[in-house]
N, CA, C and O of each residue as an XYZ file, in Angstrom:
476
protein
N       0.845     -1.182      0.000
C       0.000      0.000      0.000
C       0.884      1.237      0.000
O       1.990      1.234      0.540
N       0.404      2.226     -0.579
C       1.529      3.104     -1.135
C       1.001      4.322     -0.083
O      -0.084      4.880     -0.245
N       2.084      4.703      1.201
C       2.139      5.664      2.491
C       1.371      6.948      2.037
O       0.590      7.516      2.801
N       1.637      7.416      0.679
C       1.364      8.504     -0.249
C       0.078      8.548     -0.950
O      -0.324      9.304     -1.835
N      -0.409      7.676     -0.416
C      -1.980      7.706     -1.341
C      -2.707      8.718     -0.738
O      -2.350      9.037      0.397
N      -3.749      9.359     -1.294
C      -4.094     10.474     -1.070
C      -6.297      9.893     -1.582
O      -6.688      9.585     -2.708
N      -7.144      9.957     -0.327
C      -8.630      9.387     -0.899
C      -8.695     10.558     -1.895
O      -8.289     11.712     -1.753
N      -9.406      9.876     -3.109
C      -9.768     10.841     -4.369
C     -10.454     11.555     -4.200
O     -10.371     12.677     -4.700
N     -11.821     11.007     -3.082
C     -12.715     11.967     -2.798
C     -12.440     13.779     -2.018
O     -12.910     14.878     -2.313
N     -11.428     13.300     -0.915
C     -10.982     14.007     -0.177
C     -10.092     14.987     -1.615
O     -10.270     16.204     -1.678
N      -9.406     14.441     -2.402
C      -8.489     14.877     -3.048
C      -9.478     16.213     -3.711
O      -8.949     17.304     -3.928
N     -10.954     15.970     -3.993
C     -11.360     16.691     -4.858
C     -12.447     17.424     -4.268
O     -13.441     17.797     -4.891
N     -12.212     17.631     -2.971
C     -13.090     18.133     -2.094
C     -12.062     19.797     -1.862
O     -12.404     20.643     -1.036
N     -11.026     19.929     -2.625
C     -10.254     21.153     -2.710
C     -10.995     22.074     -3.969
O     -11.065     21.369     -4.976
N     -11.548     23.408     -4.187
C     -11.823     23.520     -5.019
C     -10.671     24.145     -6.260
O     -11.200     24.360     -7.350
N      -9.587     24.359     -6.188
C      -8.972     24.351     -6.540
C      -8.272     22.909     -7.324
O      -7.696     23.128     -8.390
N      -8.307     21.658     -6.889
C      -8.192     20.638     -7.512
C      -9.441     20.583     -8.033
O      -9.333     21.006     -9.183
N     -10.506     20.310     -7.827
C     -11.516     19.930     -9.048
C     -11.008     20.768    -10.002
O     -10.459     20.124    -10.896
N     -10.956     22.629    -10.253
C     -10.940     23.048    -11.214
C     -10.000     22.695    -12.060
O     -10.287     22.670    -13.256
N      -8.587     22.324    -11.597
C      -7.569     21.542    -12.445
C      -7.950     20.110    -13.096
O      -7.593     19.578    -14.147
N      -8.853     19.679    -12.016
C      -9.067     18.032    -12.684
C     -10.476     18.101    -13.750
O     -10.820     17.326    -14.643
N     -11.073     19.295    -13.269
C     -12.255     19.706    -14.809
C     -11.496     19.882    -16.192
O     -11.650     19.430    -17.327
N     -10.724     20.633    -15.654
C      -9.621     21.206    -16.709
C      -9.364     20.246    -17.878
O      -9.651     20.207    -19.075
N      -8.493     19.262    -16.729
C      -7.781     17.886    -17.792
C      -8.932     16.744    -17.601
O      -8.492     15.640    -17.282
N     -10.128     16.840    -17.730
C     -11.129     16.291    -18.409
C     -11.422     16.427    -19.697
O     -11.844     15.578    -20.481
N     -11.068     18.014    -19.937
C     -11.026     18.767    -21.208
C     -10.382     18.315    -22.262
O     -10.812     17.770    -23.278
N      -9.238     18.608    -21.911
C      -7.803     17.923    -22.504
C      -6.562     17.700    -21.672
O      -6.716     18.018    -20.493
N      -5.292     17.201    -22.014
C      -4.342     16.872    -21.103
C      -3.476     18.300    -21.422
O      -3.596     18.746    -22.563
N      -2.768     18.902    -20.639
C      -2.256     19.957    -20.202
C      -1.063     20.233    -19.619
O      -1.027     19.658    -18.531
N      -0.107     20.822    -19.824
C       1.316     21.208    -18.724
C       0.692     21.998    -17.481
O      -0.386     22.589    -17.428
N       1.403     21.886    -16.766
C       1.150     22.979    -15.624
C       1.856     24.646    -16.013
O       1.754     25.592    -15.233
N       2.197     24.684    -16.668
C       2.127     26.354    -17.279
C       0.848     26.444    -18.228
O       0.647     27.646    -18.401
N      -0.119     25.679    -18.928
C      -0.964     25.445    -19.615
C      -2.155     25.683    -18.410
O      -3.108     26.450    -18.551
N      -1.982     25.147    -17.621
C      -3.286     25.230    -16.427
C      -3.002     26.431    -15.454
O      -3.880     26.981    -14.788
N      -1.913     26.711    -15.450
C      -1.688     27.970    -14.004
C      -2.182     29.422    -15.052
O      -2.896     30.304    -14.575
N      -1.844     29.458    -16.023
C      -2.142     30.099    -17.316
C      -3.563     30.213    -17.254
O      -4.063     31.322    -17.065
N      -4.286     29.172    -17.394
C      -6.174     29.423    -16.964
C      -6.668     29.575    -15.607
O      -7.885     29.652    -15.439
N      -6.028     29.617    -14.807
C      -6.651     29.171    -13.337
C      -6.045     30.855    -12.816
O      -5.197     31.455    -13.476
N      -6.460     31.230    -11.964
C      -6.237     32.277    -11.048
C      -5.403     31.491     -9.330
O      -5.828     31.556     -8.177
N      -3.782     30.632    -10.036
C      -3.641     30.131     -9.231
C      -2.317     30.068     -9.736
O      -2.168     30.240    -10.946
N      -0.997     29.776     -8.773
C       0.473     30.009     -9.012
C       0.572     28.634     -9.810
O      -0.179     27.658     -9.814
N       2.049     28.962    -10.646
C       2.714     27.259    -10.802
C       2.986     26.411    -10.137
O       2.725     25.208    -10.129
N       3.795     27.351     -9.267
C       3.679     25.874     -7.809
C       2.625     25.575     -7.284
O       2.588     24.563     -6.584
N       1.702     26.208     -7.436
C       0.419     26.004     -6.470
C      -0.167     24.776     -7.394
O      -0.488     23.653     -7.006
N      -0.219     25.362     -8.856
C      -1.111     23.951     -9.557
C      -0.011     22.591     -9.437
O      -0.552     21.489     -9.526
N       1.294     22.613     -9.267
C       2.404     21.122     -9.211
C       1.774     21.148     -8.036
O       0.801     20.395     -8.013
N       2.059     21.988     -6.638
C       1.029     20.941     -5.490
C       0.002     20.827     -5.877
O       0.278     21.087     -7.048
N      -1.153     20.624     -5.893
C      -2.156     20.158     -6.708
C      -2.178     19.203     -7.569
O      -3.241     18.609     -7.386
N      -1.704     18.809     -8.255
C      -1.098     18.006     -9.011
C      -0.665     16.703     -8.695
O      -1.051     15.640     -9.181
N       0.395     16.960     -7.602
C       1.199     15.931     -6.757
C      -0.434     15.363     -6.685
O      -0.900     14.681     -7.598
N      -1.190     15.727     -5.523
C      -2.021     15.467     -4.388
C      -3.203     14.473     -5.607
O      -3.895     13.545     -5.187
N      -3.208     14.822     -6.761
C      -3.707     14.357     -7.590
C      -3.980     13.420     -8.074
O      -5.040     12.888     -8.403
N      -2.366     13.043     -8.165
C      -1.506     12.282     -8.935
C      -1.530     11.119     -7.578
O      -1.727      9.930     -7.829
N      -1.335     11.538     -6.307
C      -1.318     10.183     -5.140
C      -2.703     10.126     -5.066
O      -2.970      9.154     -4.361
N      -3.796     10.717     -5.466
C      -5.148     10.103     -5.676
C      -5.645      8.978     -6.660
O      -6.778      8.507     -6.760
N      -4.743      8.736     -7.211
C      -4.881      8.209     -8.752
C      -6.065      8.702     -9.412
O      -7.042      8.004     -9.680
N      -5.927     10.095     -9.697
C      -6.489     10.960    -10.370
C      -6.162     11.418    -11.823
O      -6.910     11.745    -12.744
N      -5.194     11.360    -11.761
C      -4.257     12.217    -13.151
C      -2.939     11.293    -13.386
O      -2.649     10.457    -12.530
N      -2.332     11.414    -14.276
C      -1.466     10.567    -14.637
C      -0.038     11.885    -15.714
O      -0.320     12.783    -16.507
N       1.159     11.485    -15.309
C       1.850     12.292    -16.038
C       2.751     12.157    -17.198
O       3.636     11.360    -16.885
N       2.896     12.552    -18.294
C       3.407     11.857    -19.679
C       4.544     12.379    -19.866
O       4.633     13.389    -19.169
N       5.464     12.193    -20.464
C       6.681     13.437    -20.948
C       6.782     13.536    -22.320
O       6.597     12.724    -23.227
N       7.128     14.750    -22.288
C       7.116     15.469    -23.637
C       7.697     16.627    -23.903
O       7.525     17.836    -23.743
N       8.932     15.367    -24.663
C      10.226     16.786    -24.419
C      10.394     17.232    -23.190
O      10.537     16.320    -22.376
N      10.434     18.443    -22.696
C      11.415     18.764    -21.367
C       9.494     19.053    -20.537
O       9.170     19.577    -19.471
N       8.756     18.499    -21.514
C       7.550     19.359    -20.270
C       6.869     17.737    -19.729
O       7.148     16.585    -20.062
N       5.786     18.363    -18.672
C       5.118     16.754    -17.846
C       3.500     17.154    -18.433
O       2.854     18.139    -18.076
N       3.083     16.156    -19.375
C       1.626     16.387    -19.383
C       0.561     15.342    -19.294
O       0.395     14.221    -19.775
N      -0.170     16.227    -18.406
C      -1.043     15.438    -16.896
C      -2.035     15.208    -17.861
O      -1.701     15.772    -18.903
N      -3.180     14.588    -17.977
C      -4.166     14.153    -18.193
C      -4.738     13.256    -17.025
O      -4.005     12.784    -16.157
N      -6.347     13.021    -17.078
C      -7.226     12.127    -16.341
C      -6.027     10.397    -16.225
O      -5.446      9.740    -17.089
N      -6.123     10.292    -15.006
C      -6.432      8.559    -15.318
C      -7.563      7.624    -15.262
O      -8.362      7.602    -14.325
N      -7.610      6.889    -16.239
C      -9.150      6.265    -16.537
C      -9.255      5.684    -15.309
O     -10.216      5.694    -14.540
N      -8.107      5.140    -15.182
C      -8.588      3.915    -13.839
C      -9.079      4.209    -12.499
O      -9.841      3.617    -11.734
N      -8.161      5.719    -12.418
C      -8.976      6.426    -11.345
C     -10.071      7.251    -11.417
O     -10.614      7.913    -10.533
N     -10.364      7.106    -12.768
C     -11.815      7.947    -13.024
C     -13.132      6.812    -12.737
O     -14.253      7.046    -12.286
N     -12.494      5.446    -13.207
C     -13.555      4.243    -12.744
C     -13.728      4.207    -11.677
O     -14.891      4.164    -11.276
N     -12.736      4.209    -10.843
C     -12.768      3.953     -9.505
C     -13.929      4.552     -8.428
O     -14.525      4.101     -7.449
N     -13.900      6.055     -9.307
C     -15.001      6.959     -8.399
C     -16.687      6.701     -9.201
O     -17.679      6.564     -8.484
N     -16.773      6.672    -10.501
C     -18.040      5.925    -10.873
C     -18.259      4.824    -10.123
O     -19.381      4.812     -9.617
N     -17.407      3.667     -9.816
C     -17.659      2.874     -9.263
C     -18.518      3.046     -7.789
O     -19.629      2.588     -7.523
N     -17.716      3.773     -7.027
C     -18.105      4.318     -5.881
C     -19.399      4.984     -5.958
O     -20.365      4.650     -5.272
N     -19.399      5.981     -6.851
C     -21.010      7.062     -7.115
C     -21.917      5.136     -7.433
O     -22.836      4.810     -6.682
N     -21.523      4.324     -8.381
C     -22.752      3.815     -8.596
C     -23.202      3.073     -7.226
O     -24.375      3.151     -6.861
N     -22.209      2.326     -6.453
C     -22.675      1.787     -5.040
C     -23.686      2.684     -4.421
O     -24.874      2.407     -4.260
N     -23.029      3.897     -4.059
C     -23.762      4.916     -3.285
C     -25.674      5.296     -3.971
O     -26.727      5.294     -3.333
N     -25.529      5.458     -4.835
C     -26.742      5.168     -5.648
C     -27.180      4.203     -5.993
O     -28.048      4.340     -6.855
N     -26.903      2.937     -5.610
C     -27.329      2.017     -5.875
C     -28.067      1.539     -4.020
O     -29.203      1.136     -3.773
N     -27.223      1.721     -3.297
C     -27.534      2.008     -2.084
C     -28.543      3.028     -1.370
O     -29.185      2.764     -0.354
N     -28.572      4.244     -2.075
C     -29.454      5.383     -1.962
C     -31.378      4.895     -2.268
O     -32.274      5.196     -1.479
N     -31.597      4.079     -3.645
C     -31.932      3.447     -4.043
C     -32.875      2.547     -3.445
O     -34.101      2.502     -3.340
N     -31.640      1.659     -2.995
C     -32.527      0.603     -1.956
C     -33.003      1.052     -0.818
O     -34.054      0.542     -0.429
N     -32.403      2.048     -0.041
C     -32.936      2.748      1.073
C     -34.519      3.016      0.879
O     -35.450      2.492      1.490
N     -34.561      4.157     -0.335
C     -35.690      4.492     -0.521
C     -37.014      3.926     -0.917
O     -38.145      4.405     -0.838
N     -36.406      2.339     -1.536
C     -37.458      1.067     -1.999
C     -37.736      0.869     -0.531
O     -38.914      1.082     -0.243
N     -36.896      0.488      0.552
C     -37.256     -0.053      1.521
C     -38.259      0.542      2.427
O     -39.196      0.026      3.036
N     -37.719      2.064      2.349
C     -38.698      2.964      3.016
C     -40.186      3.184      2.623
O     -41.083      3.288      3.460
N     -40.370      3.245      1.289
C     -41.500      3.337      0.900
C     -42.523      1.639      0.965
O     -43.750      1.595      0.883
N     -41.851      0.745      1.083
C     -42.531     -0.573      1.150
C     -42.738     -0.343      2.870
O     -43.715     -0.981      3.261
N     -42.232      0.208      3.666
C     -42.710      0.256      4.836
C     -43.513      1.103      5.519
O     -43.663      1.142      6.740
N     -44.213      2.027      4.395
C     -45.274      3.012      4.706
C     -46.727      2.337      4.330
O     -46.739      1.855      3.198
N     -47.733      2.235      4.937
C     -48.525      1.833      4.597
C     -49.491      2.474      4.183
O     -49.688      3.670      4.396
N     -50.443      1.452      3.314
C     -51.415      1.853      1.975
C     -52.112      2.891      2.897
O     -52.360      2.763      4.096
N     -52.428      4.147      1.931
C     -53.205      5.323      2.013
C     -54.451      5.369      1.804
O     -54.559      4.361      1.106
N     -55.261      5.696      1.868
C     -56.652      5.938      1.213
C     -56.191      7.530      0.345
O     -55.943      8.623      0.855
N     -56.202      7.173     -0.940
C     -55.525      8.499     -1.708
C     -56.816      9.502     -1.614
O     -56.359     10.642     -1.544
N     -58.400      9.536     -1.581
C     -59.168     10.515     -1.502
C     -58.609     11.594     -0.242
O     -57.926     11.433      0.770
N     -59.246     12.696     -0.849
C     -59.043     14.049     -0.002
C     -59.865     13.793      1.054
O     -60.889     13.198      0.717
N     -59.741     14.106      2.538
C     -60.658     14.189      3.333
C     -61.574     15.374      2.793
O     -61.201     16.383      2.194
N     -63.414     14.841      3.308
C     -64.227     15.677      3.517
C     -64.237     17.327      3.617
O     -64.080     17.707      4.777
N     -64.366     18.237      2.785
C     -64.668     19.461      3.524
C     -65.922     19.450      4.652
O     -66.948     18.830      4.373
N     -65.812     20.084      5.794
C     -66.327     20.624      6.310
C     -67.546     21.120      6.303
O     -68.534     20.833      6.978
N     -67.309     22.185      5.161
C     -68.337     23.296      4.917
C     -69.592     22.467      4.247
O     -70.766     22.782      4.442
N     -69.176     21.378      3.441
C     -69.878     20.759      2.266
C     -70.551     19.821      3.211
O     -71.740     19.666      2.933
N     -70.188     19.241      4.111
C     -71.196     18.408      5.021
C     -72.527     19.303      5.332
O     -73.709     19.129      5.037
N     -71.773     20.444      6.129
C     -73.093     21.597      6.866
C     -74.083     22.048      5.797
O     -75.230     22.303      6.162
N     -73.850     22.133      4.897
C     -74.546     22.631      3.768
C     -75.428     21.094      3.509
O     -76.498     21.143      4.115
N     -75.303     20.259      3.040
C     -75.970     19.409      3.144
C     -77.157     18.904      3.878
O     -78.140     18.284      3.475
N     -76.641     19.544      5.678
C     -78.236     18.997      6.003
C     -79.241     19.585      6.388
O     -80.293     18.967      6.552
């Protein structure tokens, strides 16, 4: 298990990392390419990055003298995976809950007024 792992969720609970990891959803990017769009330093987007990157979030390529980050799929499955449990779980909660309410009589109760008038 790698000391440096970083939960993805937690990872993207920075809003500053989502906007980088929206980013390279887009396309894959240098970090002068992203500090360039973001209202945020170079070093600030490489930390970011790092924290990313030990999420298995992003993945880094070389090219020529630069590093370009893009999504990693595997860590992009990883969190669908997770969203579908949670909704799949959400789900059953709510089947369960509603099988444990019992049958209604769906008519409106009686007005009032419409009885008195009647007799």
């Amino acid at each position: 298990m790698d000391t440096n792992a970083v939960d993805p969720w937690t990872a993207l609970g920075d809003p500053s990392r989502r906007r980088i990891f929206q980013r390279l959803t887009e396309r894959p990017s240098s970090v002068s390419e992203l500090a360039a769009e973001l209202p945020i330093s170079r070093p600030a987007v490489s930390q970011h990055l790092r924290v990313l990157r030990q999420a298995a979030l992003v993945e880094a390529r070389t090219a020529g003298t630069r590093h370009i980050y893009e999504v990693d799929a595997a860590g992009l499955r990883a969190l669908q995976a997770d969203l579908d449990r949670f909704w799949g779980q959400a789900l059953s909660n709510l089947k369960a809950l509603a099988e444990q309410q019992p049958a209604t009589n769906h008519h409106p109760p009686a007005n009032h007024h419409e009885k008195e008038q009647t007799r």
